[in-house]
mmCIF file as Biopython writes it, N, C-alpha, C and O atoms, coordinates in Angstrom:
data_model
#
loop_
_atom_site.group_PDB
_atom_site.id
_atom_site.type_symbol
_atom_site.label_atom_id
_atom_site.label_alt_id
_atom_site.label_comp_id
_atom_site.label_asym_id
_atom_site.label_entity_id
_atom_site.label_seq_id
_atom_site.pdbx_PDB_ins_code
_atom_site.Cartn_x
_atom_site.Cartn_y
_atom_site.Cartn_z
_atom_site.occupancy
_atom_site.B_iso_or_equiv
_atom_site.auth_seq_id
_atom_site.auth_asym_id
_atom_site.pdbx_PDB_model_num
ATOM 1   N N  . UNK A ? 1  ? 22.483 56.418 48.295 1.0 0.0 1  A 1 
ATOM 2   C CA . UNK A ? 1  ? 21.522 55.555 48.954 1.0 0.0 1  A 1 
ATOM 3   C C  . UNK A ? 1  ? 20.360 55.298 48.013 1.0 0.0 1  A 1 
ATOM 4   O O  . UNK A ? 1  ? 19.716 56.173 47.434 1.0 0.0 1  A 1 
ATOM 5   N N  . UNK A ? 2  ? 20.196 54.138 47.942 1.0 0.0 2  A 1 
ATOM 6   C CA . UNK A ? 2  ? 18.585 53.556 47.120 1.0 0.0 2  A 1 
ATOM 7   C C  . UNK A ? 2  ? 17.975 52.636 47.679 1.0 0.0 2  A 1 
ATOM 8   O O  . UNK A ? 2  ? 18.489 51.953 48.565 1.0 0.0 2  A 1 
ATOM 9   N N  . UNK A ? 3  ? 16.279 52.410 47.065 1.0 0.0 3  A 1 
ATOM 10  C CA . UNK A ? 3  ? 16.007 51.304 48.156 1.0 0.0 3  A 1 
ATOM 11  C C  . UNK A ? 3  ? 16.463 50.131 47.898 1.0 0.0 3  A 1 
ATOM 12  O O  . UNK A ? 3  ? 16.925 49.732 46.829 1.0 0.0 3  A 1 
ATOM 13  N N  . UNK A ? 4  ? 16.270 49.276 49.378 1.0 0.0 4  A 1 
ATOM 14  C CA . UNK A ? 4  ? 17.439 47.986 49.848 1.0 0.0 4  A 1 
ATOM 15  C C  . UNK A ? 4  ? 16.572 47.186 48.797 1.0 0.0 4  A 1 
ATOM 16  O O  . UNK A ? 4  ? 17.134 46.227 48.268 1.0 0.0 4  A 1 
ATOM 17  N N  . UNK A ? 5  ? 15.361 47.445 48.457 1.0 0.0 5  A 1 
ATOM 18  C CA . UNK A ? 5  ? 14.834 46.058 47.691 1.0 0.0 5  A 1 
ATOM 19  C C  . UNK A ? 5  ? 15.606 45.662 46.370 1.0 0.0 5  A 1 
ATOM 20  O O  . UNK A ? 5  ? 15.734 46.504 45.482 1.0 0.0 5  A 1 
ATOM 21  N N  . UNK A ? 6  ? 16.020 44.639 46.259 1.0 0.0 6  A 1 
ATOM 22  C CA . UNK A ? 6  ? 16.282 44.174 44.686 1.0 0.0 6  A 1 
ATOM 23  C C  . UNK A ? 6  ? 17.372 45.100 44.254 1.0 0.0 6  A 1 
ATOM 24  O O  . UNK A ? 6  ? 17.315 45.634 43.147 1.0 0.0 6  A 1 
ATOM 25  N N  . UNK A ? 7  ? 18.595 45.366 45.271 1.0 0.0 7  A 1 
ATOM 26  C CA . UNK A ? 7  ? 19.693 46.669 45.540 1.0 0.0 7  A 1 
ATOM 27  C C  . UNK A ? 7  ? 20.771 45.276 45.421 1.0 0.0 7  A 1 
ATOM 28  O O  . UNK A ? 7  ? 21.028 44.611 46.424 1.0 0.0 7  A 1 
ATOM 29  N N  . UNK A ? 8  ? 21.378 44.932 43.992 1.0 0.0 8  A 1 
ATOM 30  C CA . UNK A ? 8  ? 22.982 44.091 44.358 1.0 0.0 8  A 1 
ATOM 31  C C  . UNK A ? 8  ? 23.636 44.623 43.021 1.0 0.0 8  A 1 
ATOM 32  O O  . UNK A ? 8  ? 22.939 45.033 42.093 1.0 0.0 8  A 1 
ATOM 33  N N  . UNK A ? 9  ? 25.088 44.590 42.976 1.0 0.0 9  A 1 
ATOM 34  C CA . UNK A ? 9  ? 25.549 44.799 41.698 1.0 0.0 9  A 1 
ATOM 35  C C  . UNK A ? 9  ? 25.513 44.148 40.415 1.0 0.0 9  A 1 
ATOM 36  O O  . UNK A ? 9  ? 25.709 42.941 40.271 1.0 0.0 9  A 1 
ATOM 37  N N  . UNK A ? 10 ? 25.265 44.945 39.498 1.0 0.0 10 A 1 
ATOM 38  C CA . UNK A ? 10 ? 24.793 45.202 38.132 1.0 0.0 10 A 1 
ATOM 39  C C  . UNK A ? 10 ? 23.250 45.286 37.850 1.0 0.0 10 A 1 
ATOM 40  O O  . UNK A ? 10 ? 22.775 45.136 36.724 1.0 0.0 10 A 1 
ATOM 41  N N  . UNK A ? 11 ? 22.301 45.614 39.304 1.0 0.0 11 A 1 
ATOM 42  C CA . UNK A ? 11 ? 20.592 45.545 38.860 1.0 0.0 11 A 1 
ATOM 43  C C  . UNK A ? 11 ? 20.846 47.393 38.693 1.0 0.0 11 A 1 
ATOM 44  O O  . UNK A ? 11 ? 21.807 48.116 38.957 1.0 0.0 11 A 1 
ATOM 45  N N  . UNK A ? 12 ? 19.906 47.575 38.308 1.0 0.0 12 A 1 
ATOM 46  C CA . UNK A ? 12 ? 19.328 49.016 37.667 1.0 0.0 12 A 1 
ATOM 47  C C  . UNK A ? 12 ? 18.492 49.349 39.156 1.0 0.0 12 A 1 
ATOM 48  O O  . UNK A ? 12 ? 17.903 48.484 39.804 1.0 0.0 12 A 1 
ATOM 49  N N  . UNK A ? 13 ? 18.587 50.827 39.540 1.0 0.0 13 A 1 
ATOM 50  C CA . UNK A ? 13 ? 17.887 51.399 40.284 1.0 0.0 13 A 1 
ATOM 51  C C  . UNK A ? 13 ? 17.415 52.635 40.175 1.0 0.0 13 A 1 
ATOM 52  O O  . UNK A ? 13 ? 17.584 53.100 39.048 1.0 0.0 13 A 1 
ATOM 53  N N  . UNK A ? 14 ? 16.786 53.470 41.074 1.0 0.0 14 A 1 
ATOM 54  C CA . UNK A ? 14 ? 16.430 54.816 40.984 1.0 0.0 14 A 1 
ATOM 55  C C  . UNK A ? 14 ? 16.810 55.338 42.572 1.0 0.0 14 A 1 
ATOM 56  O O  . UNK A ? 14 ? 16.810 54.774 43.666 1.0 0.0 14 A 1 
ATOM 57  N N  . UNK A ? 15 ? 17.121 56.660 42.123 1.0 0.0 15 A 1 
ATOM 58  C CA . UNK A ? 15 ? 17.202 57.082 43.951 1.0 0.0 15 A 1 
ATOM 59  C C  . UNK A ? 15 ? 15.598 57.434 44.567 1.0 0.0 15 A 1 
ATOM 60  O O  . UNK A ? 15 ? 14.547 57.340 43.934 1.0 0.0 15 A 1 
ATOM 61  N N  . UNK A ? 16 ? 15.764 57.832 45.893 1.0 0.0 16 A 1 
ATOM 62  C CA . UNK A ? 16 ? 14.356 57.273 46.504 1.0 0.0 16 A 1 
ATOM 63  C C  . UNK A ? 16 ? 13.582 58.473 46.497 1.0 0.0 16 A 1 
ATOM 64  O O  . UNK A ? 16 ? 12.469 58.554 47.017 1.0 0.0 16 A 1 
ATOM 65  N N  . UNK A ? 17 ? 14.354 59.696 45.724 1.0 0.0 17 A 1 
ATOM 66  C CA . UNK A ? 17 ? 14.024 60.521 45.986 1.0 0.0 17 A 1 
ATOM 67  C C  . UNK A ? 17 ? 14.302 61.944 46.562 1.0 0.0 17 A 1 
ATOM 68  O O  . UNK A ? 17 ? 15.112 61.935 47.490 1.0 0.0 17 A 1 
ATOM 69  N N  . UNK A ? 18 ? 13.878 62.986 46.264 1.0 0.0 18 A 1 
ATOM 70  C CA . UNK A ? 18 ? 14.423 64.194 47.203 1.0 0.0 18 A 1 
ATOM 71  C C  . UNK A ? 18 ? 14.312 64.120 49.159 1.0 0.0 18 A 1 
ATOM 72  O O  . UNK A ? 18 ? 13.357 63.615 49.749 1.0 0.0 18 A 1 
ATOM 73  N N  . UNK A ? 19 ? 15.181 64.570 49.651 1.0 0.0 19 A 1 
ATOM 74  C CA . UNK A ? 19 ? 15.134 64.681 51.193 1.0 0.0 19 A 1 
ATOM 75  C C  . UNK A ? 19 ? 15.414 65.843 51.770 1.0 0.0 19 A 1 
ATOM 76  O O  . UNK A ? 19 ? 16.523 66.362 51.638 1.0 0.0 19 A 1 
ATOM 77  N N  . UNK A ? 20 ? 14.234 66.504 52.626 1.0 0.0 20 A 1 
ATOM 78  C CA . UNK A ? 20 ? 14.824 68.075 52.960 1.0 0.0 20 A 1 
ATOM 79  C C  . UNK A ? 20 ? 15.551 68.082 54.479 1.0 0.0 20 A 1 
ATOM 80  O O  . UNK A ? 20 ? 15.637 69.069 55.209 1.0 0.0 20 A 1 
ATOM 81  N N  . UNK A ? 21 ? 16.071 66.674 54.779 1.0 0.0 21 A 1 
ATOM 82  C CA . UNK A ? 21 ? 16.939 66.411 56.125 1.0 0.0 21 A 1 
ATOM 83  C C  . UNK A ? 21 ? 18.651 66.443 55.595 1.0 0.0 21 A 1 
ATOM 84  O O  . UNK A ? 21 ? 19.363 65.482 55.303 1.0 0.0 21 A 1 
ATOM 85  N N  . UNK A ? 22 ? 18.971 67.852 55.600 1.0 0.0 22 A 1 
ATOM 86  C CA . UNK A ? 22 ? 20.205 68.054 55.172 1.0 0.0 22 A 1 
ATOM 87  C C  . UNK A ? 22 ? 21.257 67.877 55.793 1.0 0.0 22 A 1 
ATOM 88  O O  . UNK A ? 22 ? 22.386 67.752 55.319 1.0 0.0 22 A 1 
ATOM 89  N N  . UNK A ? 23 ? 20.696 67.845 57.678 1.0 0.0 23 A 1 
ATOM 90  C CA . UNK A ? 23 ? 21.878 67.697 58.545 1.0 0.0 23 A 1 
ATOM 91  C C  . UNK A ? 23 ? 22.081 65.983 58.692 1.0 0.0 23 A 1 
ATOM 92  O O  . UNK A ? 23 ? 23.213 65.654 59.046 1.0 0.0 23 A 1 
ATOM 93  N N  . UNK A ? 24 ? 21.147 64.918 58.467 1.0 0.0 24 A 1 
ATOM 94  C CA . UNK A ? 24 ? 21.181 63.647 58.213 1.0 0.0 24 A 1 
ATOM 95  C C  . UNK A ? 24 ? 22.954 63.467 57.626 1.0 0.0 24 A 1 
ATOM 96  O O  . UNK A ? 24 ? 23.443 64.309 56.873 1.0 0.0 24 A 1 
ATOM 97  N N  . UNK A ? 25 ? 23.753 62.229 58.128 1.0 0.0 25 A 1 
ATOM 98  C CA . UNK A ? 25 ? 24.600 62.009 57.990 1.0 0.0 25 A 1 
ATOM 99  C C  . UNK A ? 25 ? 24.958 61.216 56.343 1.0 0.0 25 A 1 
ATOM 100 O O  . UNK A ? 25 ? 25.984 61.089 55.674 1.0 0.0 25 A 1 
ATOM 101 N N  . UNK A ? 26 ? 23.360 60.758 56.145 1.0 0.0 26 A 1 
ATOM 102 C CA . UNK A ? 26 ? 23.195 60.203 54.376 1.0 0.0 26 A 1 
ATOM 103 C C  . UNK A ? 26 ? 23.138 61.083 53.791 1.0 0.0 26 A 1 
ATOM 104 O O  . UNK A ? 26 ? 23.491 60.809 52.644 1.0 0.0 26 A 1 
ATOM 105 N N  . UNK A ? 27 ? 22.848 62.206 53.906 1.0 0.0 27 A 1 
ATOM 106 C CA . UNK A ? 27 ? 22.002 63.369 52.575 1.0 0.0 27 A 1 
ATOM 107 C C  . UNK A ? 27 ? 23.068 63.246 51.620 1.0 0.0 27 A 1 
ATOM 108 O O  . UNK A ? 27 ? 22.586 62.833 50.566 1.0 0.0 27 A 1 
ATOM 109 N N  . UNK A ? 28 ? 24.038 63.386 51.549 1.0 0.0 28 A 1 
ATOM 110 C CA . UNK A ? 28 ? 24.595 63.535 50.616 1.0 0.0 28 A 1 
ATOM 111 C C  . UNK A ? 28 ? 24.676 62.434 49.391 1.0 0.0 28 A 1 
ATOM 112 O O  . UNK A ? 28 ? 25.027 62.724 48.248 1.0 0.0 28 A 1 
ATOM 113 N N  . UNK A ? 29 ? 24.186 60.773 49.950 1.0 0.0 29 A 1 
ATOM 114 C CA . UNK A ? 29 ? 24.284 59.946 49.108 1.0 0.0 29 A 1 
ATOM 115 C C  . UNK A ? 29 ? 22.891 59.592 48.975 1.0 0.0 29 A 1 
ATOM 116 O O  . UNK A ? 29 ? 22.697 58.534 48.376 1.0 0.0 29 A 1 
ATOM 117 N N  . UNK A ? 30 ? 21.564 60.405 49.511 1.0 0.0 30 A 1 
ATOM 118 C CA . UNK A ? 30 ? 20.762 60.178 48.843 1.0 0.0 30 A 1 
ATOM 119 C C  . UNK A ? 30 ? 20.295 61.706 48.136 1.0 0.0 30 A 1 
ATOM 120 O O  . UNK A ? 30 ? 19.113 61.916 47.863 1.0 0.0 30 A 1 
ATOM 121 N N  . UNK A ? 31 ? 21.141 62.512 47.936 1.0 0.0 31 A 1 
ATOM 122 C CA . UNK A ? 31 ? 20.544 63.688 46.912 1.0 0.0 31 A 1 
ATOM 123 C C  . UNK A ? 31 ? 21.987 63.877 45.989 1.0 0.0 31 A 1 
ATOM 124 O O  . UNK A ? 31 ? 22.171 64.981 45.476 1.0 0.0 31 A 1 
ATOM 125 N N  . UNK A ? 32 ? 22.812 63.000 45.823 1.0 0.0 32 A 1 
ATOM 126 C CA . UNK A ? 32 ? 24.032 62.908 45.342 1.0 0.0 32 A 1 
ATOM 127 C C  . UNK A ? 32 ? 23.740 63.987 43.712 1.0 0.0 32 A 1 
ATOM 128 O O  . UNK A ? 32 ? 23.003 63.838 42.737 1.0 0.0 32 A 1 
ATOM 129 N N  . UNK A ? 33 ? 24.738 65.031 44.114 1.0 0.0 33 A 1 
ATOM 130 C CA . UNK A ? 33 ? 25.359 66.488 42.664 1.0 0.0 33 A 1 
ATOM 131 C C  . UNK A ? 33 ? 25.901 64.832 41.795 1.0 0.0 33 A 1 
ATOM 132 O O  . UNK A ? 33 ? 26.514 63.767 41.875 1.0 0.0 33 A 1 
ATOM 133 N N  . UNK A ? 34 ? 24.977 65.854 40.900 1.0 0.0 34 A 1 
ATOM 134 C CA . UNK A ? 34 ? 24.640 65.277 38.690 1.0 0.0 34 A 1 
ATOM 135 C C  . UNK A ? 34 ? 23.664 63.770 39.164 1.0 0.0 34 A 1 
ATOM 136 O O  . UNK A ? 34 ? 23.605 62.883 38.312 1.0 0.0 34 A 1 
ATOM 137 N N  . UNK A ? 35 ? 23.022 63.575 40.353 1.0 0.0 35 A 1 
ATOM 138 C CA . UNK A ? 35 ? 22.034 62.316 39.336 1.0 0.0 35 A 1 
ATOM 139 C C  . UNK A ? 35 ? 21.145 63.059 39.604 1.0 0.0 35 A 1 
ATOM 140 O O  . UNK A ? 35 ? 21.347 63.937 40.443 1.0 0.0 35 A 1 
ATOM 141 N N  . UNK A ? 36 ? 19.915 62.935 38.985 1.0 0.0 36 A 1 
ATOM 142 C CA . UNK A ? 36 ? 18.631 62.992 38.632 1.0 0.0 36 A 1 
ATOM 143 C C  . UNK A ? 36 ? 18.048 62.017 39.288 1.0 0.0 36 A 1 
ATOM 144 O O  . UNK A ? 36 ? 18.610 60.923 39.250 1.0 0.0 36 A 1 
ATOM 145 N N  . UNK A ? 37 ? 16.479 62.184 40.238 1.0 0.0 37 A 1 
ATOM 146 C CA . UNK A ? 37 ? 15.611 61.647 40.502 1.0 0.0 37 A 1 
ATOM 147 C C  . UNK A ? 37 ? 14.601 60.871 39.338 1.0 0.0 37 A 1 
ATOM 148 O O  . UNK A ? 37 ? 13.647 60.160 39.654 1.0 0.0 37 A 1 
ATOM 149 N N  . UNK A ? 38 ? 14.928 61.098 38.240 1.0 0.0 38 A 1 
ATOM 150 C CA . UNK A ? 38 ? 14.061 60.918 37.272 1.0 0.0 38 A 1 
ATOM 151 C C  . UNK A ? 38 ? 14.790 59.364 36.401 1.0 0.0 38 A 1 
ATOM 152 O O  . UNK A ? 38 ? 14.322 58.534 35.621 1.0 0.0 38 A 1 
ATOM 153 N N  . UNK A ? 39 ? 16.031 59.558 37.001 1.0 0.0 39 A 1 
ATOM 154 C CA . UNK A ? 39 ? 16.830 58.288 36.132 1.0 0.0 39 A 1 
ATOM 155 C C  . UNK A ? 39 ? 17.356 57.218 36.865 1.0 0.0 39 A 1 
ATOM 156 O O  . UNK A ? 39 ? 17.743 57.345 38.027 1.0 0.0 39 A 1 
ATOM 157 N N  . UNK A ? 40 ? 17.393 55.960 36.112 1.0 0.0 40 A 1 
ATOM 158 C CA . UNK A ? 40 ? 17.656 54.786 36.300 1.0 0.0 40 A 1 
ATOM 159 C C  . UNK A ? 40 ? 19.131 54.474 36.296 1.0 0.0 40 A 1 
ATOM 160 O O  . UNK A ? 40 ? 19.625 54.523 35.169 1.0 0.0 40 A 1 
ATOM 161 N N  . UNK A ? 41 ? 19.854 54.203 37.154 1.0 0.0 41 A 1 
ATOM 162 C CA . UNK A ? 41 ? 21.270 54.038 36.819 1.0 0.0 41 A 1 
ATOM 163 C C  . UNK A ? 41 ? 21.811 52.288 37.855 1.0 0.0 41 A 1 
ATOM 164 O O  . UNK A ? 41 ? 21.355 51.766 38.873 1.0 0.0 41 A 1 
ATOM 165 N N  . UNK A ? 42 ? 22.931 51.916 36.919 1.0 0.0 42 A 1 
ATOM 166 C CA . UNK A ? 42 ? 23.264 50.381 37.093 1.0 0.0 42 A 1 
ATOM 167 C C  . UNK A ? 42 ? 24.093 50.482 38.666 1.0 0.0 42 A 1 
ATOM 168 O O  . UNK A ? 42 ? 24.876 51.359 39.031 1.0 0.0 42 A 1 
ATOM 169 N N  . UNK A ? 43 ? 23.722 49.532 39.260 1.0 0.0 43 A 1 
ATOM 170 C CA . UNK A ? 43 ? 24.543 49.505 40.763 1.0 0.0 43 A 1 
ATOM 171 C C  . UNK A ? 43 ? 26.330 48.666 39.831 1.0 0.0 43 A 1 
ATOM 172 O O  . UNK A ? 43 ? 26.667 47.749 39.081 1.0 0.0 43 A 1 
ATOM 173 N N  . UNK A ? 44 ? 26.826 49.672 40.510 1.0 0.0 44 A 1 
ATOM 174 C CA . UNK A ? 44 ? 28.508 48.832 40.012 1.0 0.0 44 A 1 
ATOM 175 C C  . UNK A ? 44 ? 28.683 48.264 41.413 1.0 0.0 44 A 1 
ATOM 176 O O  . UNK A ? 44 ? 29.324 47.214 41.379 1.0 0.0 44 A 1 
ATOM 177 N N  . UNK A ? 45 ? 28.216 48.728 42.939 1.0 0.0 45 A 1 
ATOM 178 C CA . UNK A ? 45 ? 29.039 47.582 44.224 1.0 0.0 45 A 1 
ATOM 179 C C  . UNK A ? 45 ? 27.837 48.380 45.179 1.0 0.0 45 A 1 
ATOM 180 O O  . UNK A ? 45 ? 27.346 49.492 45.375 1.0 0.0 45 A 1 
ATOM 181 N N  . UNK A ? 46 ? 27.767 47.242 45.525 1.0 0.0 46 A 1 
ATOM 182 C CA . UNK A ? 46 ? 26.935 47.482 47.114 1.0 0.0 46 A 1 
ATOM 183 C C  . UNK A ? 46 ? 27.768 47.781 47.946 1.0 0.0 46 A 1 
ATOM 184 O O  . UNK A ? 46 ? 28.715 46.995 47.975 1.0 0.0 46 A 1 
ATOM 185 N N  . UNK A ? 47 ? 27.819 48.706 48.735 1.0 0.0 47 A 1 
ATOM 186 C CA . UNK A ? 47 ? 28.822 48.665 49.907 1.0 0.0 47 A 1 
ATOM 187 C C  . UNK A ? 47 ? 28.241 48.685 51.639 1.0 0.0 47 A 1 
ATOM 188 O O  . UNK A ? 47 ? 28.996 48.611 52.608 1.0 0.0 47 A 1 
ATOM 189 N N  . UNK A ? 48 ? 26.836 48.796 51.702 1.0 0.0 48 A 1 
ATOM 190 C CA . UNK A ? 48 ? 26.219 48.441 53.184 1.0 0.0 48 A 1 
ATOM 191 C C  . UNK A ? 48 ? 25.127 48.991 53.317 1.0 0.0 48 A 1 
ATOM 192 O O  . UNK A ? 48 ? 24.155 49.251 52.608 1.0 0.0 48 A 1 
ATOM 193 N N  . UNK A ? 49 ? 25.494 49.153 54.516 1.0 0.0 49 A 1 
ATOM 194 C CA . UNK A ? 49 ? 24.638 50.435 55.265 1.0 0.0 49 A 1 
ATOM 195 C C  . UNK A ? 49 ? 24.648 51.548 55.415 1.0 0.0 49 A 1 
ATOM 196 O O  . UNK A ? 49 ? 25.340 52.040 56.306 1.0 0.0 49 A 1 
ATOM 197 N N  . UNK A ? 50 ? 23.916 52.274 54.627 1.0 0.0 50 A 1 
ATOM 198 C CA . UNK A ? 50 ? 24.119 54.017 55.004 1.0 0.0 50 A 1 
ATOM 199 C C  . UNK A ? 50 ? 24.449 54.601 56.427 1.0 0.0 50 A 1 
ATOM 200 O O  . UNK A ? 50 ? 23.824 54.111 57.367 1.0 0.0 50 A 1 
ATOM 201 N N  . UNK A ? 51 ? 25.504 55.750 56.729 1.0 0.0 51 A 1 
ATOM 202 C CA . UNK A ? 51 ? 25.970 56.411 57.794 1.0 0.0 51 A 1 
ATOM 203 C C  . UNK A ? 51 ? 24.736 56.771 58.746 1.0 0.0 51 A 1 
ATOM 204 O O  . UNK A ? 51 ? 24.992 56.919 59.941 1.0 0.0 51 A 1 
ATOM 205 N N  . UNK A ? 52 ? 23.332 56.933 58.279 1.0 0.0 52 A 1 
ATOM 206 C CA . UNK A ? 52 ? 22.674 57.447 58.872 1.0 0.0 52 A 1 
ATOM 207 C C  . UNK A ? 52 ? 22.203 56.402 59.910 1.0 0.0 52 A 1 
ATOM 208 O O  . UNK A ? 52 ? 22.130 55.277 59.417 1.0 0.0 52 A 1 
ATOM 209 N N  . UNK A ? 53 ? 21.794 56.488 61.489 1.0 0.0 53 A 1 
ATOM 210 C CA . UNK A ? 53 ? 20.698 55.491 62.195 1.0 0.0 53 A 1 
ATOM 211 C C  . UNK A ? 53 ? 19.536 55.204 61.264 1.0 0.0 53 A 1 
ATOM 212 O O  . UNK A ? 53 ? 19.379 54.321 60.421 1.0 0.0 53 A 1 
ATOM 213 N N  . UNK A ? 54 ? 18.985 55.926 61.551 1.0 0.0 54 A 1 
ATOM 214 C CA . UNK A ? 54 ? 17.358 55.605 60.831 1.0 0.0 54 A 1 
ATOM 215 C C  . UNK A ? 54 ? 16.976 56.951 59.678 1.0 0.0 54 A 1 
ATOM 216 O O  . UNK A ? 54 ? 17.520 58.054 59.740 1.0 0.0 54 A 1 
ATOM 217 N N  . UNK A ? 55 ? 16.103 56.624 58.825 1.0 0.0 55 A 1 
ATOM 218 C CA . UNK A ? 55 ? 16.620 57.469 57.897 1.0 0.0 55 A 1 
ATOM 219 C C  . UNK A ? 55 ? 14.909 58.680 58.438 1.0 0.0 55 A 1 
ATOM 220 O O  . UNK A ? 55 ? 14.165 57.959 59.103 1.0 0.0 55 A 1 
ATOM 221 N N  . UNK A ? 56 ? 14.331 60.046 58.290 1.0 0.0 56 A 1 
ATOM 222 C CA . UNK A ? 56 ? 13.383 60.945 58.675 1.0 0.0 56 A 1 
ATOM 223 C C  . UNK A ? 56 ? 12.172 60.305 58.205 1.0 0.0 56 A 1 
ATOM 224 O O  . UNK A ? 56 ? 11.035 60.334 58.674 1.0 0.0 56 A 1 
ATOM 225 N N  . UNK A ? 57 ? 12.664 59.694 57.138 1.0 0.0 57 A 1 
ATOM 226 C CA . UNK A ? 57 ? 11.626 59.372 55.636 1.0 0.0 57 A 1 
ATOM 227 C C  . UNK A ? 57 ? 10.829 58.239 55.796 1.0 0.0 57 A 1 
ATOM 228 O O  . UNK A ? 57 ? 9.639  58.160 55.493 1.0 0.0 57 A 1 
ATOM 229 N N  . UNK A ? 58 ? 11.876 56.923 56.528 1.0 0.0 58 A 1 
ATOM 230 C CA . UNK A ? 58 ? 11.206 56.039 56.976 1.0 0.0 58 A 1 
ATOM 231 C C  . UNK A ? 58 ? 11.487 55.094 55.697 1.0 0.0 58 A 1 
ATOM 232 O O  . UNK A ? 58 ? 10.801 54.104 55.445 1.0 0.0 58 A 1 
ATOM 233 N N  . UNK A ? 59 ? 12.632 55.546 54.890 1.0 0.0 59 A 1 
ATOM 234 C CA . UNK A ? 59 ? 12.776 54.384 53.750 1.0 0.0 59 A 1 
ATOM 235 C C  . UNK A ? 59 ? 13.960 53.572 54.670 1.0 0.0 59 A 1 
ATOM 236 O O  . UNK A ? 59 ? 14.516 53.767 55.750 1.0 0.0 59 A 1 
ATOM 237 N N  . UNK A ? 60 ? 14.013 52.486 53.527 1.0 0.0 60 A 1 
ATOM 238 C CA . UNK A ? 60 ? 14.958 51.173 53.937 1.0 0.0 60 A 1 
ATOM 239 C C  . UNK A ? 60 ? 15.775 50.913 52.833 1.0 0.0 60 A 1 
ATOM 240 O O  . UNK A ? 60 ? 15.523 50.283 51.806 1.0 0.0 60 A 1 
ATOM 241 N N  . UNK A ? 61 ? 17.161 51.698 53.324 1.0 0.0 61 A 1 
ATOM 242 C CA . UNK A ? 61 ? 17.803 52.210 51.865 1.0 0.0 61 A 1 
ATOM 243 C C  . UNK A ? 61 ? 19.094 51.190 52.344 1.0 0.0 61 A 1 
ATOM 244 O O  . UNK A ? 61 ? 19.354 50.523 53.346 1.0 0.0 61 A 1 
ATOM 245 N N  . UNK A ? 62 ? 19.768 51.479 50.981 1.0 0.0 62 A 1 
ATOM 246 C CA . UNK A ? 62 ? 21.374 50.701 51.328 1.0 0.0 62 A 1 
ATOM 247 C C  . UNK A ? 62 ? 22.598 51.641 50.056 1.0 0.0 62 A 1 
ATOM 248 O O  . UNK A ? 62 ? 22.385 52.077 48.924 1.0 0.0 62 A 1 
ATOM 249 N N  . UNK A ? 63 ? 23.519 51.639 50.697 1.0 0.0 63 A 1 
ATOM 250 C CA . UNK A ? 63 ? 24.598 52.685 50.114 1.0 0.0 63 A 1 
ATOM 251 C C  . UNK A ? 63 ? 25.208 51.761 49.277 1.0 0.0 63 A 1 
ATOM 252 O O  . UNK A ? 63 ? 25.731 50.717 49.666 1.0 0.0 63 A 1 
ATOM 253 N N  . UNK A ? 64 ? 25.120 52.268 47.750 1.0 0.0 64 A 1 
ATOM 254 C CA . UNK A ? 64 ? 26.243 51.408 46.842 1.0 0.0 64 A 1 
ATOM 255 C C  . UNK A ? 64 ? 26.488 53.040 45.715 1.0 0.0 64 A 1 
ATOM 256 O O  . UNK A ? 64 ? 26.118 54.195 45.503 1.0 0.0 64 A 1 
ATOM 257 N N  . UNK A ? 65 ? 27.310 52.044 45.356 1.0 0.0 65 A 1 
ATOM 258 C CA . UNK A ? 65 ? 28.079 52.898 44.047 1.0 0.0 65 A 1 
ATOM 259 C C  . UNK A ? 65 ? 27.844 52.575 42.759 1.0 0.0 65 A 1 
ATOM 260 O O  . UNK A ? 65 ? 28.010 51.502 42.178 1.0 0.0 65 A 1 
ATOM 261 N N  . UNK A ? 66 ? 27.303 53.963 42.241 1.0 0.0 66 A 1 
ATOM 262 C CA . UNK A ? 66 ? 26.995 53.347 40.897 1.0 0.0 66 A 1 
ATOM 263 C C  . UNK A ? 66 ? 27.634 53.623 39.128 1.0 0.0 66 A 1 
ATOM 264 O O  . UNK A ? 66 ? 28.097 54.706 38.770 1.0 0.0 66 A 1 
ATOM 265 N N  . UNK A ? 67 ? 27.553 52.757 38.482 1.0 0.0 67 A 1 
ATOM 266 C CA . UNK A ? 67 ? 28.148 52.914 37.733 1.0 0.0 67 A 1 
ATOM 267 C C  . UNK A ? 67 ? 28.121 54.261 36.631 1.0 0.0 67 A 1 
ATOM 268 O O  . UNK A ? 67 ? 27.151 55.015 36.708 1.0 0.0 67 A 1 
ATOM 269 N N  . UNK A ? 68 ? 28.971 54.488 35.825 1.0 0.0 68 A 1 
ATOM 270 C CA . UNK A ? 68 ? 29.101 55.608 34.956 1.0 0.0 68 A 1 
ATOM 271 C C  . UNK A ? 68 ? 27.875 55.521 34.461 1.0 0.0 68 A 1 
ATOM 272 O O  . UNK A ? 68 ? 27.210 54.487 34.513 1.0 0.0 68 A 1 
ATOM 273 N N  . UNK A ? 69 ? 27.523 56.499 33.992 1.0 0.0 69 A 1 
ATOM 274 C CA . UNK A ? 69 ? 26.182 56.628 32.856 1.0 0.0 69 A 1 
ATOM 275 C C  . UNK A ? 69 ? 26.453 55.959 31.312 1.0 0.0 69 A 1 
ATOM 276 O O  . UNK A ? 69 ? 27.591 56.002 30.846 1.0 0.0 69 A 1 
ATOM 277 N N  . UNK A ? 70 ? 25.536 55.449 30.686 1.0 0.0 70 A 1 
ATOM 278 C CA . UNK A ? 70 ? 25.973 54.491 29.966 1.0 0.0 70 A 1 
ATOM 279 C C  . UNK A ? 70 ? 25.032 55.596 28.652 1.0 0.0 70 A 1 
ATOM 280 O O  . UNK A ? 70 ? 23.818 55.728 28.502 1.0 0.0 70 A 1 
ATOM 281 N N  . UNK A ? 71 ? 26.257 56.269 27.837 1.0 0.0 71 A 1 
ATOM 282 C CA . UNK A ? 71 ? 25.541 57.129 26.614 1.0 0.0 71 A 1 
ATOM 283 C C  . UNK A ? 71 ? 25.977 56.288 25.237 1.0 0.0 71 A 1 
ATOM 284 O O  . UNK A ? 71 ? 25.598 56.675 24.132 1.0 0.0 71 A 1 
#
């Protein structure tokens, strides 16, 4: 999950951040094991709306997939 603003495939994003709502049905795609909060990575596909209703945080996120890390 990242925010919905300026969120389509091939723009560059960041995640929104750490979330200590672990039972949330998103957590997992917004604290997603190996990315870093600190890095920028390329959207490869938008795919919607995150699983969650409303998110604790009060962001306005959207679930895509992102591409490999580019070394």
């Amino acid at each position: 999950n990242v925010p919905s603003r300026g969120s389509y495939a091939g723009s560059k994003t960041a995640l929104a951040g750490p979330c200590p709502y672990t039972e949330c049905p998103s957590h997992e795609y917004c604290v997603p094991e190996g990315a870093d909060f600190d890095t920028e990575y390329r959207i490869r596909e938008v795919v919607g709306d995150p699983p969650h209703e409303y998110c604790h945080l009060d962001r306005d996120l959207t679930l895509v997939e992102l591409a490999p890390g580019e070394e």
